[in-house]
PDB file of N, CA, C and O in Angstrom, chain B, residues numbered from 101:
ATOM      1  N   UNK B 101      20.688   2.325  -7.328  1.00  0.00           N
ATOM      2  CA  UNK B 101      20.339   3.689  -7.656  1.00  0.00           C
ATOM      3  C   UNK B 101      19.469   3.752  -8.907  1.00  0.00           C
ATOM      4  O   UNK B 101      18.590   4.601  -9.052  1.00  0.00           O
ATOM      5  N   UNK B 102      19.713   2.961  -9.660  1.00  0.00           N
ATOM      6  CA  UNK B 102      19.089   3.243 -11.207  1.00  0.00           C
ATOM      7  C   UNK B 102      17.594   2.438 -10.779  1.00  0.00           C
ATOM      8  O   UNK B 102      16.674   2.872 -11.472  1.00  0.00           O
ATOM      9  N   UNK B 103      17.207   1.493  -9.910  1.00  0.00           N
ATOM     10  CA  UNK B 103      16.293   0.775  -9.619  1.00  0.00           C
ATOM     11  C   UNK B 103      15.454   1.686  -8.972  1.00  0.00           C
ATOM     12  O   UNK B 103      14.243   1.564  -9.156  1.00  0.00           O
ATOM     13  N   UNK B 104      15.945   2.727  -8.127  1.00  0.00           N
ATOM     14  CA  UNK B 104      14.846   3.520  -7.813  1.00  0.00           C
ATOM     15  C   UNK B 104      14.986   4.993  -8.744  1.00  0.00           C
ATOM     16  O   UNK B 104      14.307   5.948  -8.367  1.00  0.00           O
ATOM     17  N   UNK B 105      15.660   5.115  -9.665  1.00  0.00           N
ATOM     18  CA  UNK B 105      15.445   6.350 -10.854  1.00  0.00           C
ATOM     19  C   UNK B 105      13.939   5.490 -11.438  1.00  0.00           C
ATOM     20  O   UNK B 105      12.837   5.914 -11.088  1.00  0.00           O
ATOM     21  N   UNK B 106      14.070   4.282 -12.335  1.00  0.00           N
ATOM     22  CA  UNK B 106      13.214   3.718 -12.420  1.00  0.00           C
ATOM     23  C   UNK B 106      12.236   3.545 -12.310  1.00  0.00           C
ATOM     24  O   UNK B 106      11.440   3.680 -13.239  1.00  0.00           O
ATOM     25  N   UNK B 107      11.723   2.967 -10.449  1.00  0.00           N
ATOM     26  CA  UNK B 107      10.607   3.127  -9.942  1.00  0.00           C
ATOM     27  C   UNK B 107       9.868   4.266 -10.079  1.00  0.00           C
ATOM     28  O   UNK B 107       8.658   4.394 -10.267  1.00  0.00           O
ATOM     29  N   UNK B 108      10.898   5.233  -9.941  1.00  0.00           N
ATOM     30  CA  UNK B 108      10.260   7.209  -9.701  1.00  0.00           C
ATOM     31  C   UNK B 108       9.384   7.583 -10.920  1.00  0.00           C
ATOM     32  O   UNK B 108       8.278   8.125 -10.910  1.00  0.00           O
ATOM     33  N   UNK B 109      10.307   7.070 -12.226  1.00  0.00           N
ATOM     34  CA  UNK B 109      10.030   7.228 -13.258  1.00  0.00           C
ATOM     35  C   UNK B 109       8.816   6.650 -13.776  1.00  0.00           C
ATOM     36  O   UNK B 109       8.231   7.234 -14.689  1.00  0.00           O
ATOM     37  N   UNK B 110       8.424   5.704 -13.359  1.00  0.00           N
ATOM     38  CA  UNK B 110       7.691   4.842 -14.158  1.00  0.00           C
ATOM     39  C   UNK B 110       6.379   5.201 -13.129  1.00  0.00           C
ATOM     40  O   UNK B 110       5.331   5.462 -13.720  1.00  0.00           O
ATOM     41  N   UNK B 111       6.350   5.233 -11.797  1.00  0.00           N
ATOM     42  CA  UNK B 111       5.607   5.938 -10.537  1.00  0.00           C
ATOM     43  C   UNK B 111       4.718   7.295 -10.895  1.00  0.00           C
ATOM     44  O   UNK B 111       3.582   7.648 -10.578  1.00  0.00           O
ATOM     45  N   UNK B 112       5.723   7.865 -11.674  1.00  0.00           N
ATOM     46  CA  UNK B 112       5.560   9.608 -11.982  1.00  0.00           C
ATOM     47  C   UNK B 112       4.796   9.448 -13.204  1.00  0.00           C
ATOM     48  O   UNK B 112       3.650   9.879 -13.335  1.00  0.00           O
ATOM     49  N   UNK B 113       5.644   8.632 -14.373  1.00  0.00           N
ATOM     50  CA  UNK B 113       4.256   8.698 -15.449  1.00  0.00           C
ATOM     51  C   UNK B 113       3.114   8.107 -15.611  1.00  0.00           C
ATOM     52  O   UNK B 113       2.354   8.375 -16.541  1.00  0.00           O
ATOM     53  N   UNK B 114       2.863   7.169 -14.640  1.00  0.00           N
ATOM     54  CA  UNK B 114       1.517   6.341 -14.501  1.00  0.00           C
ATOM     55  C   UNK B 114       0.865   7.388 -13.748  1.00  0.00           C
ATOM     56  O   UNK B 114      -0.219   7.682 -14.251  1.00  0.00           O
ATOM     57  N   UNK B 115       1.241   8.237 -12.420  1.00  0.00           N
ATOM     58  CA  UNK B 115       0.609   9.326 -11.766  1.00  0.00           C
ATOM     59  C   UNK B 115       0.386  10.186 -12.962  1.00  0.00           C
ATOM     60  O   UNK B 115      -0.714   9.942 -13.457  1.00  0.00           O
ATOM     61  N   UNK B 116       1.027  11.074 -13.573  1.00  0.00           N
ATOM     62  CA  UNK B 116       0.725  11.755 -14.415  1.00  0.00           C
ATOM     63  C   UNK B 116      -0.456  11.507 -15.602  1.00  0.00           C
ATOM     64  O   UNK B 116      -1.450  12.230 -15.668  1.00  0.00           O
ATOM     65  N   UNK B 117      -0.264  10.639 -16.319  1.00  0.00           N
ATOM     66  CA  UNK B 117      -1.701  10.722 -17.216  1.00  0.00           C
ATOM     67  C   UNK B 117      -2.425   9.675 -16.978  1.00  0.00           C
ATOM     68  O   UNK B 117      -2.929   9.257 -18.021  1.00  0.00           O
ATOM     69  N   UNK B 118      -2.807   8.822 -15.688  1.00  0.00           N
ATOM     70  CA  UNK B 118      -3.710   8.584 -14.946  1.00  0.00           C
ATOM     71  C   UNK B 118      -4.414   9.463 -14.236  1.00  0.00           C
ATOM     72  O   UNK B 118      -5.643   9.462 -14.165  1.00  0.00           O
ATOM     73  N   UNK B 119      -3.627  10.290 -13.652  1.00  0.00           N
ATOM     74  CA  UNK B 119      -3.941  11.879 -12.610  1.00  0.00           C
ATOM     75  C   UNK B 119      -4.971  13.011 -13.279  1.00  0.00           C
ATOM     76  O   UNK B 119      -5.898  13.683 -12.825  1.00  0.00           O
ATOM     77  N   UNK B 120      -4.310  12.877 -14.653  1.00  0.00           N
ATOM     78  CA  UNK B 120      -4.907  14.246 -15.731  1.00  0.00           C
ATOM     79  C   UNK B 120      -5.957  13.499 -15.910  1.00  0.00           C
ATOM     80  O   UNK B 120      -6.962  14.205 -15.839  1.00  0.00           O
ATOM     81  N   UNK B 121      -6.222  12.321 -16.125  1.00  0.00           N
ATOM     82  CA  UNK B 121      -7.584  11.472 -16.607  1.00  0.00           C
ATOM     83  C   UNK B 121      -8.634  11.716 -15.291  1.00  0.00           C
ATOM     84  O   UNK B 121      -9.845  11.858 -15.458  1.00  0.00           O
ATOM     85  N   UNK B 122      -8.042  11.740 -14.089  1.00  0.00           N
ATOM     86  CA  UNK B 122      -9.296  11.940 -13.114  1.00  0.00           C
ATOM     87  C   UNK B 122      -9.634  13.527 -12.731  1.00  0.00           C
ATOM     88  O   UNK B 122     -10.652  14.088 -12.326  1.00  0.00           O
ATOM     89  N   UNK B 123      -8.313  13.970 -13.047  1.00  0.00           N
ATOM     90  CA  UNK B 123      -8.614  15.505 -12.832  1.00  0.00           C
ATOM     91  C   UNK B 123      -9.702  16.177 -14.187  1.00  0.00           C
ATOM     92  O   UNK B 123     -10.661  16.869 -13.845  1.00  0.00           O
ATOM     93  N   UNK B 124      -9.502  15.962 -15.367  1.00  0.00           N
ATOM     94  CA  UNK B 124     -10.639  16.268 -16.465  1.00  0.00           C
ATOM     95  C   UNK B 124     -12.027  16.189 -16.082  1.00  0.00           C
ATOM     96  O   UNK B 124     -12.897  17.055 -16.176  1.00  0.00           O
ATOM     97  N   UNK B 125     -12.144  14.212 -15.334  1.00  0.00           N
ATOM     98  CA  UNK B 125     -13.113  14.067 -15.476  1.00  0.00           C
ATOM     99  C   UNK B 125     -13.848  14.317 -13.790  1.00  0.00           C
ATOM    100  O   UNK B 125     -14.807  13.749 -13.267  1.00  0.00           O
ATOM    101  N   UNK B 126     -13.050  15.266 -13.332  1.00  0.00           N
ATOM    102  CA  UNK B 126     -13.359  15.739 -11.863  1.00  0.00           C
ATOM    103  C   UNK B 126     -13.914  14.949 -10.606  1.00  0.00           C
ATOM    104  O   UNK B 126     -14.704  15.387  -9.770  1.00  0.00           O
ATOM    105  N   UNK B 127     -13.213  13.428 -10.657  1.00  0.00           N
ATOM    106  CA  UNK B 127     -13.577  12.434  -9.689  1.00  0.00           C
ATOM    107  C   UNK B 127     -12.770  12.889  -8.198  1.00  0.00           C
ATOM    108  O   UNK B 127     -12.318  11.953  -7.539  1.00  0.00           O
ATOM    109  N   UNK B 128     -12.645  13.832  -7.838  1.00  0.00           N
ATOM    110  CA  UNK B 128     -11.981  14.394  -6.797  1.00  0.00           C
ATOM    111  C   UNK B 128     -11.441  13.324  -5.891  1.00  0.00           C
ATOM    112  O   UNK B 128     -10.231  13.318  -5.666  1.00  0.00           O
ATOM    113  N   UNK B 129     -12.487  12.110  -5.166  1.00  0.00           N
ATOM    114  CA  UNK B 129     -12.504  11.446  -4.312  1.00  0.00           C
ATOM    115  C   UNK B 129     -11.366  10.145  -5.077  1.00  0.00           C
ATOM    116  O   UNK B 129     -10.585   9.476  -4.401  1.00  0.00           O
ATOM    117  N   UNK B 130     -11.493  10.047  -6.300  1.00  0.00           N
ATOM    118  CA  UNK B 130     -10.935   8.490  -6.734  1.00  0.00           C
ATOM    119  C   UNK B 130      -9.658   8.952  -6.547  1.00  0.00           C
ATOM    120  O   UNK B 130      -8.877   8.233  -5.924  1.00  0.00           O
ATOM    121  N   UNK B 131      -9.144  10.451  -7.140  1.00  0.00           N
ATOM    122  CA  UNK B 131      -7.536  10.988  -7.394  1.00  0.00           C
ATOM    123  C   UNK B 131      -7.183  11.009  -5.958  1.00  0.00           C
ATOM    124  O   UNK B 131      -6.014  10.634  -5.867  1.00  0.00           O
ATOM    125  N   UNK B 132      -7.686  11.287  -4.782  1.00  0.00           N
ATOM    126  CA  UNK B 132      -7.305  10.902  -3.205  1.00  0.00           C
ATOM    127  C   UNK B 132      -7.052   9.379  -3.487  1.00  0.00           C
ATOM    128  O   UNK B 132      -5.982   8.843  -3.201  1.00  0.00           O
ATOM    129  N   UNK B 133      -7.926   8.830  -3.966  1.00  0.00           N
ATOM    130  CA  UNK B 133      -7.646   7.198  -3.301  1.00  0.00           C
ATOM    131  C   UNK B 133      -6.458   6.497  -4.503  1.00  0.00           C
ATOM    132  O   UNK B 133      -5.938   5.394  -4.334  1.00  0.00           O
ATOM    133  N   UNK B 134      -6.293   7.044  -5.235  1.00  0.00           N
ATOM    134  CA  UNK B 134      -5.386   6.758  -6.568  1.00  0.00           C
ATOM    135  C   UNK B 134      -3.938   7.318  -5.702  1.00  0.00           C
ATOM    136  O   UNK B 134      -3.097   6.430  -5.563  1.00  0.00           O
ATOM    137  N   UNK B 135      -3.534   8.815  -5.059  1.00  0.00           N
ATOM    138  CA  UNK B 135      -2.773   9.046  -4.850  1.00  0.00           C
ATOM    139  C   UNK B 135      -2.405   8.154  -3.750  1.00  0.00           C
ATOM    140  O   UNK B 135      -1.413   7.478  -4.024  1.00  0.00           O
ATOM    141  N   UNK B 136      -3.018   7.895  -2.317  1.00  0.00           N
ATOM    142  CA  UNK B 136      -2.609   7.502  -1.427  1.00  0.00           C
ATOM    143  C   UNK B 136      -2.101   6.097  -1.636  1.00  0.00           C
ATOM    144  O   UNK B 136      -1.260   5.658  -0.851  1.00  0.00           O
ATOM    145  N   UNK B 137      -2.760   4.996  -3.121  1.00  0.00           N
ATOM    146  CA  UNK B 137      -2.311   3.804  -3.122  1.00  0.00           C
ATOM    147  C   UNK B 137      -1.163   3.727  -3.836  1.00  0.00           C
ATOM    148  O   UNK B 137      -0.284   2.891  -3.630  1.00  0.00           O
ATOM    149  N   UNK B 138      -1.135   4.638  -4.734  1.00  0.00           N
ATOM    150  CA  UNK B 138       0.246   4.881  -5.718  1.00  0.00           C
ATOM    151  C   UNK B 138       1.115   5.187  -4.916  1.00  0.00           C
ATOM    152  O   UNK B 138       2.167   4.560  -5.038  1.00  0.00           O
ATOM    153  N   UNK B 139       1.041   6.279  -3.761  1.00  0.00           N
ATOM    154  CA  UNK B 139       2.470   6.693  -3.174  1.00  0.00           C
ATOM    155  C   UNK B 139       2.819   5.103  -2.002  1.00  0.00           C
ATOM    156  O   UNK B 139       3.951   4.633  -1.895  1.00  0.00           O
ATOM    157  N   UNK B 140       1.964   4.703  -1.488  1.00  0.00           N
ATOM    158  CA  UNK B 140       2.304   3.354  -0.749  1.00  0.00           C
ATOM    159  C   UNK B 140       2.857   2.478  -1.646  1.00  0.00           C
ATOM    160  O   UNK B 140       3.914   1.933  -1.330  1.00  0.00           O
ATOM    161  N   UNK B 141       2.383   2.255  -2.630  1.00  0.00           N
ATOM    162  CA  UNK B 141       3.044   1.092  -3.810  1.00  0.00           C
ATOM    163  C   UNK B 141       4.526   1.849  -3.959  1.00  0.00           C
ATOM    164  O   UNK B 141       5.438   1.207  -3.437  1.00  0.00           O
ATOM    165  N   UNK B 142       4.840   2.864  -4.464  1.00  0.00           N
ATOM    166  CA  UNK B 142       6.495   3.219  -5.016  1.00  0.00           C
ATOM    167  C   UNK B 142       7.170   3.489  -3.580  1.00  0.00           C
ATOM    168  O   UNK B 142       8.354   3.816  -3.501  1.00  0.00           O
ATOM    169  N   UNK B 143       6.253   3.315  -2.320  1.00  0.00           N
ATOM    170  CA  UNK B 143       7.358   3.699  -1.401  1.00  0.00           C
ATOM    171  C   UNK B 143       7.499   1.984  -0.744  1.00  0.00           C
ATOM    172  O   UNK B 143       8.592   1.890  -0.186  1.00  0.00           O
ATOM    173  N   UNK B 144       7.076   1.278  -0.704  1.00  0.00           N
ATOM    174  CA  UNK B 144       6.897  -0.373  -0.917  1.00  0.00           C
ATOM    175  C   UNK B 144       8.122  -0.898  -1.877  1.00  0.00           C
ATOM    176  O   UNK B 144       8.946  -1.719  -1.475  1.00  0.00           O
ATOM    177  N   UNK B 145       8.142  -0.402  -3.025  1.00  0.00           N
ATOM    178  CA  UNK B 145       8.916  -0.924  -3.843  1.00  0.00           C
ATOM    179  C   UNK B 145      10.315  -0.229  -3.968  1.00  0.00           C
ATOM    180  O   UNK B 145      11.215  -0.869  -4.510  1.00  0.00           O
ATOM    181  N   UNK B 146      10.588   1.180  -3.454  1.00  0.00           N
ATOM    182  CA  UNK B 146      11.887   1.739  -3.325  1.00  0.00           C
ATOM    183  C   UNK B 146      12.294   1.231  -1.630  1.00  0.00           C
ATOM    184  O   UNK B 146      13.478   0.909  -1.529  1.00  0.00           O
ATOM    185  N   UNK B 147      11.610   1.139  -0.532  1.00  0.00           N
ATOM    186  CA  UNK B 147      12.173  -0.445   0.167  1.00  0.00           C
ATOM    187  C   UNK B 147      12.284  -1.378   0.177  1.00  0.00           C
ATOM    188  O   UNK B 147      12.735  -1.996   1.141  1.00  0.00           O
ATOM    189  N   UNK B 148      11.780  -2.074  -1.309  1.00  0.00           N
ATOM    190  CA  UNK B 148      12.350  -3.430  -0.941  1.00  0.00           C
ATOM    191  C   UNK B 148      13.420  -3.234  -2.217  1.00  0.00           C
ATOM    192  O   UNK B 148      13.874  -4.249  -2.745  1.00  0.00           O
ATOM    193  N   UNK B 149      13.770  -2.051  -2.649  1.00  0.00           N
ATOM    194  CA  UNK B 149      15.096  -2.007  -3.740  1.00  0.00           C
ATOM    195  C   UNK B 149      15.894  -2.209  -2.837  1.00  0.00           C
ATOM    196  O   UNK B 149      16.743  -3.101  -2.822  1.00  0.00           O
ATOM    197  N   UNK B 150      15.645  -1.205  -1.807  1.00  0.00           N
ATOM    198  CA  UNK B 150      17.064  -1.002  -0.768  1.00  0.00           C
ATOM    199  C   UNK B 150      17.191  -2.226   0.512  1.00  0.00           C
ATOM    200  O   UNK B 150      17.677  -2.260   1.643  1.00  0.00           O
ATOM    201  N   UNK B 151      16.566  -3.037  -0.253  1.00  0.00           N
ATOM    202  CA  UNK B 151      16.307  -4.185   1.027  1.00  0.00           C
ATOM    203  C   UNK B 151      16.250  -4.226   2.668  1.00  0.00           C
ATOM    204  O   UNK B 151      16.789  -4.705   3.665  1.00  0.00           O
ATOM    205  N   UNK B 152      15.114  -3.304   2.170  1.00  0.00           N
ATOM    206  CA  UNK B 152      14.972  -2.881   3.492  1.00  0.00           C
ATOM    207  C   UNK B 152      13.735  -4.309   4.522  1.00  0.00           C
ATOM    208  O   UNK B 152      12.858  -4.620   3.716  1.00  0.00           O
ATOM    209  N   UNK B 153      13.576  -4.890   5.525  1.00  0.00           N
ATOM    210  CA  UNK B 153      12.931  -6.108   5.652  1.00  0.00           C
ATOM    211  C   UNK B 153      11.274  -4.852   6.400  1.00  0.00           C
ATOM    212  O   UNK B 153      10.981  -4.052   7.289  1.00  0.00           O
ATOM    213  N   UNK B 154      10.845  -5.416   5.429  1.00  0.00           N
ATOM    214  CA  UNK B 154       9.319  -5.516   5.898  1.00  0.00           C
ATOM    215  C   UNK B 154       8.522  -6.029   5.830  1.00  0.00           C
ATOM    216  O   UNK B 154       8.154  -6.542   4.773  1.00  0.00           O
ATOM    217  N   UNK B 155       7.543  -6.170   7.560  1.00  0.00           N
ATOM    218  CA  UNK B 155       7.000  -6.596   8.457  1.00  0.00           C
ATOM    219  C   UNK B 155       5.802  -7.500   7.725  1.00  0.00           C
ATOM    220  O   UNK B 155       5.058  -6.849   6.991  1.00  0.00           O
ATOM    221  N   UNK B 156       5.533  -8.926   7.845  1.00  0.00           N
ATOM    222  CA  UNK B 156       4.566  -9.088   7.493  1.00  0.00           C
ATOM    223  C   UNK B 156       3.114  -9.072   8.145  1.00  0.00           C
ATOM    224  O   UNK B 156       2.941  -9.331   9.335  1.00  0.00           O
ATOM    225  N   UNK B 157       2.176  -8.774   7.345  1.00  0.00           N
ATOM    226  CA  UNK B 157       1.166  -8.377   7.954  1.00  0.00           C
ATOM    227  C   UNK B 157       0.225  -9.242   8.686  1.00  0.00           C
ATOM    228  O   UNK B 157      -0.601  -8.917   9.538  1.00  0.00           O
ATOM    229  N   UNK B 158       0.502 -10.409   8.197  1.00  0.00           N
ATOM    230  CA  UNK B 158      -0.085 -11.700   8.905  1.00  0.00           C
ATOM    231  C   UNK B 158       0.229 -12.080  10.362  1.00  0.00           C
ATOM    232  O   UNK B 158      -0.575 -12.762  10.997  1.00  0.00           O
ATOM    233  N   UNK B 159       1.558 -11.585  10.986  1.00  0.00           N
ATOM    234  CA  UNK B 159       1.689 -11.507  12.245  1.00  0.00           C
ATOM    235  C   UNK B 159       0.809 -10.683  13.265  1.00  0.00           C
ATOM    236  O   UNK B 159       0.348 -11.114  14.322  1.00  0.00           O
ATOM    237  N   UNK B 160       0.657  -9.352  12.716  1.00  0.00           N
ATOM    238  CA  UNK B 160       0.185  -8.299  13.485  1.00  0.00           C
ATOM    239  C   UNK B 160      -1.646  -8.738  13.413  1.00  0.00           C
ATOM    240  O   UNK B 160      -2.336  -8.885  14.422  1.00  0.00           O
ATOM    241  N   UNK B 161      -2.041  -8.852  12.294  1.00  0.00           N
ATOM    242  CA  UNK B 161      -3.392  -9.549  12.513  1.00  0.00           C
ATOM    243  C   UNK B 161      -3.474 -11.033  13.675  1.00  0.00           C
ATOM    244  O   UNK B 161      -4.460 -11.208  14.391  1.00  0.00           O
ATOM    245  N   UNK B 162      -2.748 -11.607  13.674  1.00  0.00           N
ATOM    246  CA  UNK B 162      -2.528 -12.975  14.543  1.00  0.00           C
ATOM    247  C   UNK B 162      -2.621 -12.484  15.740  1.00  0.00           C
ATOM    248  O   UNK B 162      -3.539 -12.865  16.467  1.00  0.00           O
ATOM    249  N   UNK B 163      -1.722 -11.574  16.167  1.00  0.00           N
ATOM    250  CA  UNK B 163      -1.706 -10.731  17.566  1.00  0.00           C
ATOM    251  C   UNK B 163      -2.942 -10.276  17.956  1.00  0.00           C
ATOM    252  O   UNK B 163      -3.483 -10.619  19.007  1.00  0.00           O
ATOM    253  N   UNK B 164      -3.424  -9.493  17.128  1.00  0.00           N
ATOM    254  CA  UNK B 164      -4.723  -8.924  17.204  1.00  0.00           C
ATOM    255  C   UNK B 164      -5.723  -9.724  17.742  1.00  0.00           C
ATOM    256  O   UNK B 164      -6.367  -9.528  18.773  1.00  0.00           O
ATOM    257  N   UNK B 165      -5.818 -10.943  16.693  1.00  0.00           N
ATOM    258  CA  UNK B 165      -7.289 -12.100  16.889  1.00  0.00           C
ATOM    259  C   UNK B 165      -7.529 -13.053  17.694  1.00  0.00           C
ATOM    260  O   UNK B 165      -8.531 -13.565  18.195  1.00  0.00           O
ATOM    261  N   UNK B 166      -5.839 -13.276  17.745  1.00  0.00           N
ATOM    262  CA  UNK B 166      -5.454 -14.403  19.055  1.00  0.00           C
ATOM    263  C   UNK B 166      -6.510 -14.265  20.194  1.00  0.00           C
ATOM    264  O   UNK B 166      -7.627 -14.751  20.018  1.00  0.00           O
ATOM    265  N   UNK B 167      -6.120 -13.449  21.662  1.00  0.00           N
ATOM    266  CA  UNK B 167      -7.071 -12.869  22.291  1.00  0.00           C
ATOM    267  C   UNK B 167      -8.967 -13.396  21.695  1.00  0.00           C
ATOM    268  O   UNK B 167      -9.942 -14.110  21.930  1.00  0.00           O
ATOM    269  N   UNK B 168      -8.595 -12.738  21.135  1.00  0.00           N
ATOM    270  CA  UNK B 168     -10.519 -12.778  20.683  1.00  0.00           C
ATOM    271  C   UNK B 168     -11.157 -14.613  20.194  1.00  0.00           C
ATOM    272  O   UNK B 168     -12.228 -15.153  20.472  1.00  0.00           O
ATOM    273  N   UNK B 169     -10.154 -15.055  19.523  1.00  0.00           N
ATOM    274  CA  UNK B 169     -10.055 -16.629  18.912  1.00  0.00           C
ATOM    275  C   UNK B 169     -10.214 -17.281  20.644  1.00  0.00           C
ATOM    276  O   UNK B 169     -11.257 -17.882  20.904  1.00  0.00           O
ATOM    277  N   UNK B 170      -9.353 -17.151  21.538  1.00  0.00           N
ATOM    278  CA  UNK B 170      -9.396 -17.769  23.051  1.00  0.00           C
ATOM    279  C   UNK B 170     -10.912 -17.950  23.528  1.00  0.00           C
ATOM    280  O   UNK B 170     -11.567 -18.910  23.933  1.00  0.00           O
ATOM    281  N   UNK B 171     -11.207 -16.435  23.271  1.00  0.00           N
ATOM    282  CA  UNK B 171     -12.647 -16.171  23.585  1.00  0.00           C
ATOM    283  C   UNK B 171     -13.794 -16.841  23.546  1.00  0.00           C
ATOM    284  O   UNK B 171     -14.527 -17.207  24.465  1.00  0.00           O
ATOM    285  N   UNK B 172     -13.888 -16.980  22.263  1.00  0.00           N
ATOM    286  CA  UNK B 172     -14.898 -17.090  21.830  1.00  0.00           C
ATOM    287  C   UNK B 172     -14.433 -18.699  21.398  1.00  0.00           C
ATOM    288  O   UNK B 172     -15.285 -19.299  20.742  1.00  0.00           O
ATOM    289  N   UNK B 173     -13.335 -19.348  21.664  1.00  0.00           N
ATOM    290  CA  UNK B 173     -13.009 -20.809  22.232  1.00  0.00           C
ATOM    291  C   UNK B 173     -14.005 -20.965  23.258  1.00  0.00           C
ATOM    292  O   UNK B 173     -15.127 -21.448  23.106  1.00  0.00           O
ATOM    293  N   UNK B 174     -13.355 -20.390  24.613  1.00  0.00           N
ATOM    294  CA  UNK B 174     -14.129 -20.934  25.651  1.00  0.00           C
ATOM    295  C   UNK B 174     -15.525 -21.077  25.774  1.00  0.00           C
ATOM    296  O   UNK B 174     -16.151 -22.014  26.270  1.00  0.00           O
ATOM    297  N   UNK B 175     -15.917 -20.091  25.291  1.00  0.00           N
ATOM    298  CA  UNK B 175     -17.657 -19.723  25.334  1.00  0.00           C
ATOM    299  C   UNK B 175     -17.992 -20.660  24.563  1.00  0.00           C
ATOM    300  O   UNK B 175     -18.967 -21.234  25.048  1.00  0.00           O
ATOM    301  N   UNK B 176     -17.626 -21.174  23.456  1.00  0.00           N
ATOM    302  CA  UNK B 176     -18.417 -22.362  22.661  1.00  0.00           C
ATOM    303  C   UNK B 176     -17.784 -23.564  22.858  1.00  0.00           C
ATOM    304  O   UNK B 176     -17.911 -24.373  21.938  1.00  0.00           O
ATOM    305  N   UNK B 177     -17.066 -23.935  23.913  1.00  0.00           N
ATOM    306  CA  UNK B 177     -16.122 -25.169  24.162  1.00  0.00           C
ATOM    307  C   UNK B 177     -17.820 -25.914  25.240  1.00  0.00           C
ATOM    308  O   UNK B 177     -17.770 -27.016  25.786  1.00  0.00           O
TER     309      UNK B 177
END
């Protein structure tokens, strides 16, 4: 519990006067891309407080390329 008071905390004041710094200087587009990576990072890190198992991403790319890797095997074999 205190591990994700923590996270929130420390989440909230890096948002906060990081946030006011792009809002002053009216970068509209960076405070979108600031918010969407900040809220993925503290929601990343309040699942793996709660040990929650997540997926690595190297599988789902493998799946993906496999197929295409065959491919473009045969054609240059």
């Amino acid at each position: 519990m205190w591990g994700i008071a923590g996270i929130l905390f420390i989440g909230f004041a890096v948002s906060f006067f990081e946030g006011r710094r792009l809002v002053k200087q009216k970068y509209w587009k960076d405070l979108v891309v600031f918010s969407i990576l900040m809220s993925a990072g503290i929601t990343l890190n309040i699942l793996l407080n709660l040990n929650v198992e997540i997926p690595n991403p190297t599988a789902t790319i493998l799946k993906i390329f496999t197929p295409f890797h065959s491919v473009v095997d045969s054609i240059l074999s």
